[in-house]
C-alpha positions in Angstrom: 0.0 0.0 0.0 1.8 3.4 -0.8 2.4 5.4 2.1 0.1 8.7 2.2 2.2 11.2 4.7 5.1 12.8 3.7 8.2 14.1 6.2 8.7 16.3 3.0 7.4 19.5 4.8 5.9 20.6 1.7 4.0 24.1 1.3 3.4 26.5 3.6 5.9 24.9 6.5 6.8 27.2 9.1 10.0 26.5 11.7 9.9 28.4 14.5 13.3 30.3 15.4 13.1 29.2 18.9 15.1 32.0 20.4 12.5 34.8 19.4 9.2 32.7 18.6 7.6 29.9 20.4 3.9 30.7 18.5 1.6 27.5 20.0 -2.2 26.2 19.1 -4.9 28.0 20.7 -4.9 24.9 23.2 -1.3 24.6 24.1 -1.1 28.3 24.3 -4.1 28.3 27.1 -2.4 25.3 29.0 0.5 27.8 29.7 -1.6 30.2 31.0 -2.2 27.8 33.9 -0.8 28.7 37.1 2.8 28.0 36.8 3.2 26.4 40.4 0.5 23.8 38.8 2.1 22.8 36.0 5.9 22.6 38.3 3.8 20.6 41.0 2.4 17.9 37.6 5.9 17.7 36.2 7.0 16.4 39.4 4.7 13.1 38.7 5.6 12.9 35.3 9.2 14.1 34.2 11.1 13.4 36.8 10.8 9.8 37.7 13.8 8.6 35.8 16.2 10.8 37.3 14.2 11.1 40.7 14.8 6.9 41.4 19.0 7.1 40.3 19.6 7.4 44.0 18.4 4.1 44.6 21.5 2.5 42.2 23.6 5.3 40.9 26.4 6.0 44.6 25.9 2.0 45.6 27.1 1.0 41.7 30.0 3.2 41.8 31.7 1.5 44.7 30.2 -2.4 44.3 29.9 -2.2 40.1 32.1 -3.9 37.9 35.1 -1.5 38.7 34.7 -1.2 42.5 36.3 1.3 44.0 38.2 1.2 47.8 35.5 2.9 50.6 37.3 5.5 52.2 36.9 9.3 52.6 38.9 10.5 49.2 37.1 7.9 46.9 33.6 8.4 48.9 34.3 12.2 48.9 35.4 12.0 44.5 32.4 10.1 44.3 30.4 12.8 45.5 31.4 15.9 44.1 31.7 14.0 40.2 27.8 13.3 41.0 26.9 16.9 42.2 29.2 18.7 39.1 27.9 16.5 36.8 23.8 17.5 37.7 25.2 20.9 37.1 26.6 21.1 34.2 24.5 18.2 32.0 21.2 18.4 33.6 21.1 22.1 35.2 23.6 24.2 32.0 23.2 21.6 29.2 19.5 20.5 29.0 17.7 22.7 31.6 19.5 25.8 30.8 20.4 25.9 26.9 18.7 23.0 25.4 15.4 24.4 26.9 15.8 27.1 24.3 15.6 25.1 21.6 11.9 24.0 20.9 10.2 24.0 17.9 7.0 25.5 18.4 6.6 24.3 22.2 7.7 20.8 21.3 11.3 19.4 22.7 13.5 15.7 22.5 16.0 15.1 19.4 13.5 14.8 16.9 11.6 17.9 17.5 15.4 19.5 17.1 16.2 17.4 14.3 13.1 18.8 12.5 13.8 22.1 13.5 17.1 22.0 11.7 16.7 20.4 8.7 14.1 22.7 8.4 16.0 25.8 8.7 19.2 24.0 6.8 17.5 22.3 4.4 19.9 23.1 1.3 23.0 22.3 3.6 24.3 18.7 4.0 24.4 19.9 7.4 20.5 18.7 7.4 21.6 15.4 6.3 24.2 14.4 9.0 21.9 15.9 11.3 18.5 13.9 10.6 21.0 10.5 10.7 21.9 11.6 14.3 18.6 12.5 15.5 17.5 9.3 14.4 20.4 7.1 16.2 19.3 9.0 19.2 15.7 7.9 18.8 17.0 4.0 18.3 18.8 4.0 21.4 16.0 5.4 23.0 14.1 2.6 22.4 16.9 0.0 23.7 16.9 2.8 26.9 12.7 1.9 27.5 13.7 -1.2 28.3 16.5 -1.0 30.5 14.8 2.1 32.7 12.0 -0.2 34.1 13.8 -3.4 34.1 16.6 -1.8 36.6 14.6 0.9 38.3 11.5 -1.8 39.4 14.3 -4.1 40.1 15.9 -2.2 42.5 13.6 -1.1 44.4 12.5 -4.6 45.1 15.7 -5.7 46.2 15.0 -3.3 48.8 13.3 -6.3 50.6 16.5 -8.5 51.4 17.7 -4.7 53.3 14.3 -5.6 55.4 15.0 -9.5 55.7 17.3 -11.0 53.8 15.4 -14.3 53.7 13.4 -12.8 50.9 16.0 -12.5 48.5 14.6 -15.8 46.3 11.4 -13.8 46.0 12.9 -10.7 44.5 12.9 -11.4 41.1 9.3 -13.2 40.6 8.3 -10.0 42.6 9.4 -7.6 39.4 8.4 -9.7 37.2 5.1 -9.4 38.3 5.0 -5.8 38.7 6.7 -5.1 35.6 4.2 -7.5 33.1 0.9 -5.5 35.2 2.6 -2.2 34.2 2.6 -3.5 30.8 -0.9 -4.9 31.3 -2.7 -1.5 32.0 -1.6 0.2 29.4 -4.4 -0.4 26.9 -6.8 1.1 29.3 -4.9 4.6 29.6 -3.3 6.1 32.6 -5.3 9.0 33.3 -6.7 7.4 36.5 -3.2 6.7 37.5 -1.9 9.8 36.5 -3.5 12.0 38.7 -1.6 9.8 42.0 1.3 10.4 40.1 2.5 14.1 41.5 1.4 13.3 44.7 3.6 9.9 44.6 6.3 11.3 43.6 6.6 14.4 45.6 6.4 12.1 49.1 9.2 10.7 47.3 11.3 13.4 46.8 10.3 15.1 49.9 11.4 11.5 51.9 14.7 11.4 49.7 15.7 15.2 51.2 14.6 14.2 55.1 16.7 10.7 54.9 19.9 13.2 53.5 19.2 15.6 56.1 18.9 13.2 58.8 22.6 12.1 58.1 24.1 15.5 56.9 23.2 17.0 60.4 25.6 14.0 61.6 28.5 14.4 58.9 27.7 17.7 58.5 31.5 17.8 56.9 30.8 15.9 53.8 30.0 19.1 52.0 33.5 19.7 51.2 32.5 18.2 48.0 30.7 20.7 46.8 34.6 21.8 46.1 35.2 20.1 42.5 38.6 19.6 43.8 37.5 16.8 45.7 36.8 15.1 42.2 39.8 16.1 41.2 41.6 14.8 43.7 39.9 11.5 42.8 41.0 11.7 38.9 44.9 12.8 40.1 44.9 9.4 42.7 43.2 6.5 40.8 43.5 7.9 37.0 42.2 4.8 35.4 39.8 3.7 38.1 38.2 7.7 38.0 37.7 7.6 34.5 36.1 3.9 35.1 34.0 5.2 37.6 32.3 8.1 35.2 30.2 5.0 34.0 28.4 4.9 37.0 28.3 7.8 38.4 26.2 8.6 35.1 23.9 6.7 36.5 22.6 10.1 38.4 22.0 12.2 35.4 20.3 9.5 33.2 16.9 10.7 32.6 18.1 14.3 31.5 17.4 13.7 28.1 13.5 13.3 28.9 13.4 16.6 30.9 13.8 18.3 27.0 11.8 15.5 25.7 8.9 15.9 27.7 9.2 20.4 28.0 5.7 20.2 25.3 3.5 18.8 28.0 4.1 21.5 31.1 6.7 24.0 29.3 10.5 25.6 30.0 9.2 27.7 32.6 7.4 25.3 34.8 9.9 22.6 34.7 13.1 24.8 35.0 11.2 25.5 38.4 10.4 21.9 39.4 13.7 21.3 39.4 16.0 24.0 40.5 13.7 24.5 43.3 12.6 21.0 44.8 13.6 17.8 42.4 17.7 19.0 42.3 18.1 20.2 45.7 16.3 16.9 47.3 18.3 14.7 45.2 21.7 16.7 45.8 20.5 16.2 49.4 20.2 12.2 49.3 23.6 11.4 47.7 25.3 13.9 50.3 23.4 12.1 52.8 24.4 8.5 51.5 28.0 9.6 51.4 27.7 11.1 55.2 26.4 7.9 56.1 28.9 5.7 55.1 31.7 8.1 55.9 30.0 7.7 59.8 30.8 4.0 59.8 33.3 1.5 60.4 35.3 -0.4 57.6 32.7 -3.7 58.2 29.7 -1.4 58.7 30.8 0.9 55.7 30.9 -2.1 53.3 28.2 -4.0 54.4 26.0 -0.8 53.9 27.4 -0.3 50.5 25.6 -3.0 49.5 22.3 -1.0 49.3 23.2 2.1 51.2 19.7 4.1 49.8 17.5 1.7 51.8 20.1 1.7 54.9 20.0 5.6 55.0 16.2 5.0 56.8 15.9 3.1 60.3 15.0 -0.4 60.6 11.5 0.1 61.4 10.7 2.5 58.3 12.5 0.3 55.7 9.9 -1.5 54.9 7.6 1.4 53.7 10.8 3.3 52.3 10.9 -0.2 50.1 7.3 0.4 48.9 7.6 3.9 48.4 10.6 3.1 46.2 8.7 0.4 44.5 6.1 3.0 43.5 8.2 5.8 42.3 9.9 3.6 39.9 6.8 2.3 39.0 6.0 5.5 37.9 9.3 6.4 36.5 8.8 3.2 34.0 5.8 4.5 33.4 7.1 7.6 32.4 9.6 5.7 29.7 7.3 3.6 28.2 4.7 6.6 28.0 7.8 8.4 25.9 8.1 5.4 23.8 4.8 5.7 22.5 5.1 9.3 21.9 8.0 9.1 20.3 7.0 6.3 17.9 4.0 8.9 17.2 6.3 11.3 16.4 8.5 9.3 14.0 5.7 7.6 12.3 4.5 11.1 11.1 7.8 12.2 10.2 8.3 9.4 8.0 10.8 7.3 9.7 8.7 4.1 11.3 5.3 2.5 9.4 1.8 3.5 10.4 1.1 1.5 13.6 -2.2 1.2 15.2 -2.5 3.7 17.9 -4.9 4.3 20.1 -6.2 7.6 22.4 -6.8 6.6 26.1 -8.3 9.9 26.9 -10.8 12.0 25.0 -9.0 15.0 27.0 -5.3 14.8 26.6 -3.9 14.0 23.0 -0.8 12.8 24.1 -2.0 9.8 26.0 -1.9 7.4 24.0 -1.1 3.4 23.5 0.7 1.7 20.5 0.6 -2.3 21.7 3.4 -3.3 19.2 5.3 -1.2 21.0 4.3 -2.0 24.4 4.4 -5.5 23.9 8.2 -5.3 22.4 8.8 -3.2 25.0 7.3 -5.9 27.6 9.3 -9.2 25.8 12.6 -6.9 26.3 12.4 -5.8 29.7 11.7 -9.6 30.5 14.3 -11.2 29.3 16.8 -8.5 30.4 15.5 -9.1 33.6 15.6 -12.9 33.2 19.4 -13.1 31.6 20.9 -10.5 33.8 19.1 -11.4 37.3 19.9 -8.4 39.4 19.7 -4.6 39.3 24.0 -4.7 39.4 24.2 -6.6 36.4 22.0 -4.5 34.4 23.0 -1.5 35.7 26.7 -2.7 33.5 23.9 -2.1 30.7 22.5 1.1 31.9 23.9 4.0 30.3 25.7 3.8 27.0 22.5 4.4 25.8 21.7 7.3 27.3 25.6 8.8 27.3 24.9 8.2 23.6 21.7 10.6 23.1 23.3 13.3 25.5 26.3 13.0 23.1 24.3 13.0 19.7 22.3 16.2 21.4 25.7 17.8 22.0 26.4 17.5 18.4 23.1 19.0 17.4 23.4 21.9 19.6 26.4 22.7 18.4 24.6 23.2 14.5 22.5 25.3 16.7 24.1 27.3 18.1 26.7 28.1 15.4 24.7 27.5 12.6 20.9 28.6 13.3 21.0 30.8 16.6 24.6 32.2 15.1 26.0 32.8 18.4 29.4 34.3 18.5 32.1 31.9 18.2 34.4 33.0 20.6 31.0 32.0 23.2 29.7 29.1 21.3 33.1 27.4 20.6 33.7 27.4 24.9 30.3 25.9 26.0 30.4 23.2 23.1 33.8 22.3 24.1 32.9 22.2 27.9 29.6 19.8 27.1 32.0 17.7 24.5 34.4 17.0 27.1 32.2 16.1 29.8 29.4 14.5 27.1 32.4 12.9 25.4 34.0 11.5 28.5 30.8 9.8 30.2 30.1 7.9 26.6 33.6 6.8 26.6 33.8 5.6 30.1 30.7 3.7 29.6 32.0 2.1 26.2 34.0 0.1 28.7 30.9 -1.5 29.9 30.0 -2.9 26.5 31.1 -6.6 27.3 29.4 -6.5 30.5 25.8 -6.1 29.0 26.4 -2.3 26.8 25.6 -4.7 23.9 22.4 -4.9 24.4 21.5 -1.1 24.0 23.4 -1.1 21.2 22.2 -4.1 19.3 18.9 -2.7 19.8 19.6 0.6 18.8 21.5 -0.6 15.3 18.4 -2.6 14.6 15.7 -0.1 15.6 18.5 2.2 13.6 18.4 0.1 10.1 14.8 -0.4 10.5 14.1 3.2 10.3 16.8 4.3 8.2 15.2 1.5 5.6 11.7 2.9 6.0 12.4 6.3 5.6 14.8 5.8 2.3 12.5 3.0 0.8 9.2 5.5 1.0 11.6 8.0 -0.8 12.7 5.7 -3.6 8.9 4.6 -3.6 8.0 8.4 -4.2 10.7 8.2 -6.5 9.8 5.2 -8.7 5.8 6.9 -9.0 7.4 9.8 -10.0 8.9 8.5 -12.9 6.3 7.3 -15.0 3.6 10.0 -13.1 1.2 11.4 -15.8 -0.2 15.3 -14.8 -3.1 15.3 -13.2 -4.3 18.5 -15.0 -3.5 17.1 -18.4 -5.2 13.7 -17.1 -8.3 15.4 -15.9 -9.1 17.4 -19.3 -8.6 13.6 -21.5 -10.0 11.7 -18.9 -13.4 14.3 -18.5 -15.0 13.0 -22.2 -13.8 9.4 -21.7 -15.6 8.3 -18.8 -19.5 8.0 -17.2 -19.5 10.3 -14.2 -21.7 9.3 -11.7 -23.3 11.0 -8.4 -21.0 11.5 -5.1 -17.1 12.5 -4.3 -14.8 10.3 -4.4 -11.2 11.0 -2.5 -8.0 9.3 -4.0 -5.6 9.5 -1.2 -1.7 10.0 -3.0 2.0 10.2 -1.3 3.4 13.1 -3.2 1.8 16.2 -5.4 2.9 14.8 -8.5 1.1 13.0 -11.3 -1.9 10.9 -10.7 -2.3 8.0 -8.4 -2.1 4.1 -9.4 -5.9 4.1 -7.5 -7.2 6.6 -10.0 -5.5 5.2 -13.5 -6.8 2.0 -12.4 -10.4 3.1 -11.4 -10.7 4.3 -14.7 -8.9 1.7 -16.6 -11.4 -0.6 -14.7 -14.7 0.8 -13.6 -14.5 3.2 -16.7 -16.4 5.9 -14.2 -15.7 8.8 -12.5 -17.4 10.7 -9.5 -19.1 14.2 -10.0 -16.0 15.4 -7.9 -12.9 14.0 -7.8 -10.4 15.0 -5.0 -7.0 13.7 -5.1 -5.5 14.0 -1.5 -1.9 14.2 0.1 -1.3 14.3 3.7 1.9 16.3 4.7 3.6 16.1 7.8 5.3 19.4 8.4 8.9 20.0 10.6 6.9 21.7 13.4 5.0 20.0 15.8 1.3 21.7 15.3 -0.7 22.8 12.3 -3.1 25.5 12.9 -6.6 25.0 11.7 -6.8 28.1 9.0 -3.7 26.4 7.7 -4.8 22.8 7.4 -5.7 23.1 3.8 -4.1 23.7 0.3 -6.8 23.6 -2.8 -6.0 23.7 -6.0 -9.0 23.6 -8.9 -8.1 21.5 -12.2 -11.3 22.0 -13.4 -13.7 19.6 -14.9 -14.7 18.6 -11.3 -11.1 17.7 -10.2 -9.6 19.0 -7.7 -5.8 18.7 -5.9 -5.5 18.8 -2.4 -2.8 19.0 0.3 -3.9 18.7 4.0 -1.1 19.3 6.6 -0.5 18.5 9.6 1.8 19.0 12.5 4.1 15.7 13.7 2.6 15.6 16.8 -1.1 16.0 15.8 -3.5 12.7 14.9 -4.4 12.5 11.0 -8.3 12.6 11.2 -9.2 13.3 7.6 -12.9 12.8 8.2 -12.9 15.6 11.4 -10.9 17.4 9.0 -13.3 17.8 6.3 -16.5 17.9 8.9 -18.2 21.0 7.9 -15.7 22.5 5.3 -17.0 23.9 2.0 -14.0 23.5 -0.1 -13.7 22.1 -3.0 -17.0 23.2 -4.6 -19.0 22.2 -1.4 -19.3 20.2 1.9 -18.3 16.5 2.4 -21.3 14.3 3.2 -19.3 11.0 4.1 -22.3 8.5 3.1 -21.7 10.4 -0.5 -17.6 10.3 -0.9 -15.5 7.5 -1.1 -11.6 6.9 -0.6 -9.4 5.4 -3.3 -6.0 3.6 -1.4 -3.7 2.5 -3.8 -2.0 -1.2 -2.5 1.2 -1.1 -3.9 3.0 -4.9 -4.1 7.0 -4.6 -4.2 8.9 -6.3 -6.1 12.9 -6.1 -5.3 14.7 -5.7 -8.2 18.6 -4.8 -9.2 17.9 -1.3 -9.7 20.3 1.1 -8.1 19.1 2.2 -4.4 18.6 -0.2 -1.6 20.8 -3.9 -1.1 18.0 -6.8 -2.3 18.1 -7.6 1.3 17.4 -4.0 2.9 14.2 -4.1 -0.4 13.1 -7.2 1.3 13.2 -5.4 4.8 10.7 -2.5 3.5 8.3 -4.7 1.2 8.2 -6.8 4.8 7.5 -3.6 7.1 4.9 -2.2 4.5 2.9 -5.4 4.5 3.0 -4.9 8.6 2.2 -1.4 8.2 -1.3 -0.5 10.0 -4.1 0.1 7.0 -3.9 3.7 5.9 -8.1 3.2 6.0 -7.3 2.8 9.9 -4.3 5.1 10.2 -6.5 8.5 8.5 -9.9 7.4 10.6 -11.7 6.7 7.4 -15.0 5.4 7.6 -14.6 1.5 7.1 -17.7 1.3 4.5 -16.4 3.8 2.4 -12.9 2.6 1.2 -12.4 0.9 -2.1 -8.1 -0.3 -2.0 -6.6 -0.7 -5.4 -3.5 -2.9 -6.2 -0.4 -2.4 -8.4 3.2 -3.7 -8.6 6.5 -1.2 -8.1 9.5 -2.5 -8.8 12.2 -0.2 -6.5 
């Protein structure tokens, strides 16, 4: 079936220079309106999870992990400050601060920036380099959705053997549980859920600070390390064992890259509050406090509470509820990822990149809730088998990571285009904070490299399959386009011969095409067929512009052929849902409204056959002409009414 949205842009695309104009939907534009402290207080429950439940792995796995470090005041004291500088200058400068900035009409993540500069460099192979990056980024997202819920939930259910170690054999069927119902409720939405989710979180958060307080008032001199000599000092004693240690002490910024991701549903302002004023400070406050802890005990004590010093950082009596409040924040923080995941998907699927997939809304409210089960049930297989093959939260934290180090690199790169190439700052100001986020960006991916025999494969094998899979998709449609193209016939010059040469009969019919040129298969072979024609004839393309939302007064683009024929493009934004029948509801283009029980829509079916024509490998043509028979119908993808849909088949060799 050919493909009916195009990642093209087309007409009338607008990007947004997102230093000077972030122009929104009437709708988006009245959410911001909202009392700020409202929005802060929601992104609490919704952005912050990933980051929020680090503090439950991310000290422990620096000292215990694969390249264990000696417990004693310099290494605990290193630790410490490398995790406070680096929430300063990735999460607080890099993302928070600068990154921010760079939205494309509200919207934020690496493909929202990746649309935002092809669109504005679209004549420079800049554009080029920069799509492929974006779209690595969103491959090893995907391999990243699997390994946040898998360690988080796991965890915070190890958590029990702190309570009674007797329970240890019951950890893992315990996730696994948890893990497959969180998978489970997805169909039915997580509105419901949603609304606990702030509150959740913010007990959390607010029990994360007291525990750090609790044991700062003890060790009250464990602030030294607010001095980034004390990291330093670390790098200067154990070079190689410092550098090794920047694998896990990432471990406390992961989840950065969803703060930018996820700045369209509360906005900059609102967030940037959440978490310079409460998420930072009470997560600053728990890893000080873990480190005060441990720096209080004896050698024996010290190591045996490095074994899950989180959970020990509460008194006997309160670890058990400290375990279940743990369990439910990174219930929430999975819920988060995989809520991404599906958002993201949306996102690539209208930019061209993955195939129509069924997707369905879970809230007649909120347009961005919504499910895609291929994708939660890929997600689901993955996070089980991680969690069967590597067993504990240790092993897979060793797979935690690259992935992530990986995006905040690839974003590094594309701010850098920004910057210098879009935003034009000067270079002798540009040059210095690029270098500064290279270094420390550069550093953390290359540290975690290391950990690529220890379970970093996975993330990657993932993301080089998601990253062919979409790489295949987007250049097969174009070759597709291409292929049409070639042999395309004008549609004005087919509408004034095609006029005396066949019945017309009552109604409208709708021939749904990829691209503005020439006529579609559907049409030549309704014709060459049927021998009829409707009274009006609409030939249709659906374009998916580089900016996240379409306003209504712009949705359309006529253009009369006469003799009843008509060309149409209808555009929409890539994070808005292709309703073609809402669309035309009560419009009067096209010489006069749409009544659906009168108008029917023409799909063409296109069958592929691979051939040795210069473009893709035969094996990479068998990959697409696969995915495009897997491809959800376009009838189900554009809302059309199931009745009214007549599919027509052809053969394309590409």
């Amino acid at each position: 079936m050919s493909d009916s949205t195009s990642a093209d842009g087309g007409a009338g695309a607008r990007i947004v220079d997102p230093a000077t104009d972030t122009v929104e939907p009437a709708g988006h534009a009245a959410q911001r309106s909202k009392n700020v402290g409202k929005l802060a207080f929601g992104a609490i429950g919704v952005v912050f999870g990933d980051i929020g439940t680090s503090p439950i792995y991310a000290f422990r796995e620096t000292f215990v992990g694969p390249h264990p470090l000696a417990i004693d005041d310099l290494h605990i004291l290193g630790v410490v400050s490398l995790i406070f500088w680096s929430m300063t200058l990735v999460v607080s400068l890099q993302y928070v601060s600068v990154l921010m900035r760079a939205d494309n009409k509200g919207q934020g993540g690496s493909l929202a920036l990746v649309a935002l500069i092809s669109g504005r460099l679209s004549k420079s192979r800049y554009a080029g380099i920069a799509v492929l990056l974006g779209v690595f980024a969103t491959a090893l997202f995907y391999g990243d959705s699997m390994i946040t819920p898998a360690v988080s939930v796991l965890s915070a259910v190890e958590g029990l053997t702190v309570v009674e170690s007797r329970l240890g054999p019951l950890v893992l069927p315990i996730a696994l549980v948890l893990l497959i119902a969180l998978f489970m409720i997805q169909r039915s939405g997580t509105a419901k859920v949603g609304a606990l989710f702030a509150p959740v979180m913010t007990i959390y958060f607010l029990t994360l600070a007291v525990l750090g307080i609790y044991h700062l008032i003890q060790m009250p001199g464990v602030l030294v390390a607010l001095n980034p000599w004390y990291a330093v000092q670390f790098f200067l004693t154990d070079k190689m064992l410092g550098f090794l240690a920047l694998g896990s002490v990432v471990l406390a910024v992961t989840g950065a890259e969803a703060l930018y991701s996820d700045m369209g549903h509360f906005g900059r302002g609102p967030m940037r509050l959440s978490w310079f004023a409460f998420v930072m400070p009470c997560l600053l406050l728990n890893y000080f406090g873990q480190a005060a802890m441990i720096i209080g005990l004896d050698d024996v004590s010290a190591a045996e509470a490095m074994e899950n010093p989180f959970f020990n950082l509460a008194p006997e009596s309160l670890r058990l509820p400290l375990v279940i409040l743990a369990t439910c924040a990174t219930f929430i923080a999975s819920q988060a990822v995989i809520s991404g995941a599906f958002s993201i998907t949306h996102q690539a699927i209208q930019l061209g990149f993955i195939p129509r997939l069924s997707t369905r809304h879970t809230s007649e409210d909120e347009y961005h809730q919504i499910y895609i089960p291929s994708i939660n049930w890929a997600l689901m297989t993955g996070v089980i088998v991680l969690v069967l093959y590597f067993q504990n939260s240790s092993n897979l934290a060793s797979a935690y990571g690259i992935a992530v180090t990986g995006a905040m690199l690839i974003d590094t790169c594309l701010m850098t285009v920004l910057l210098t190439m879009i935003w034009r700052w000067k270079l002798w100001v540009a040059i210095p904070v690029v270098l500064v986020f290279f270094i420390v960006d550069g550093a953390y991916f290359a540290a975690n490299f290391a950990k690529v025999a220890d379970g970093g494969w996975f993330p990657l094998m993932i993301g080089g399959i998601v990253f062919t899979l979409l790489t295949t998709w987007a250049k097969g449609r174009r070759l597709m386009r291409e292929r049409m193209t070639e042999a395309a016939l004008p549609l004005n010059v087919f509408a004034k011969s095609a006029h005396g040469s066949a019945a017309r009969v009552p109604g409208s019919a709708i021939f749904m095409a990829s691209s503005n040129a020439g006529v579609p298969s559907a049409l030549l072979h309704n014709i060459k067929h049927n021998k009829v024609l409707h009274e009006r004839v609409v030939v249709l393309t659906v374009a998916i512009q580089d900016v996240p939302y379409v306003e209504e007064t712009e949705r359309f683009e006529v253009q009369s052929l006469g003799e009843g024929f008509y060309r149409m493009t209808m555009k929409y934004g890539f994070m808005q849902e292709t309703d073609i029948p809402t669309a035309l509801k009560g419009t009067t283009i096209c010489g006069g409204p749409f009544e659906m029980m009168k108008t029917s829509f023409f799909l063409s079916r296109q069958t592929l056959l691979p051939s040795a024509r210069p473009g893709m490998a035969i094996w990479r043509e068998k990959l697409f002409s696969w995915m495009m028979r897997n491809a959800a119908s376009a009838m189900e993808f554009f809302r059309l009414p199931t009745n009214r849909v007549v599919e027509l088949g052809s053969q394309l060799e590409i």
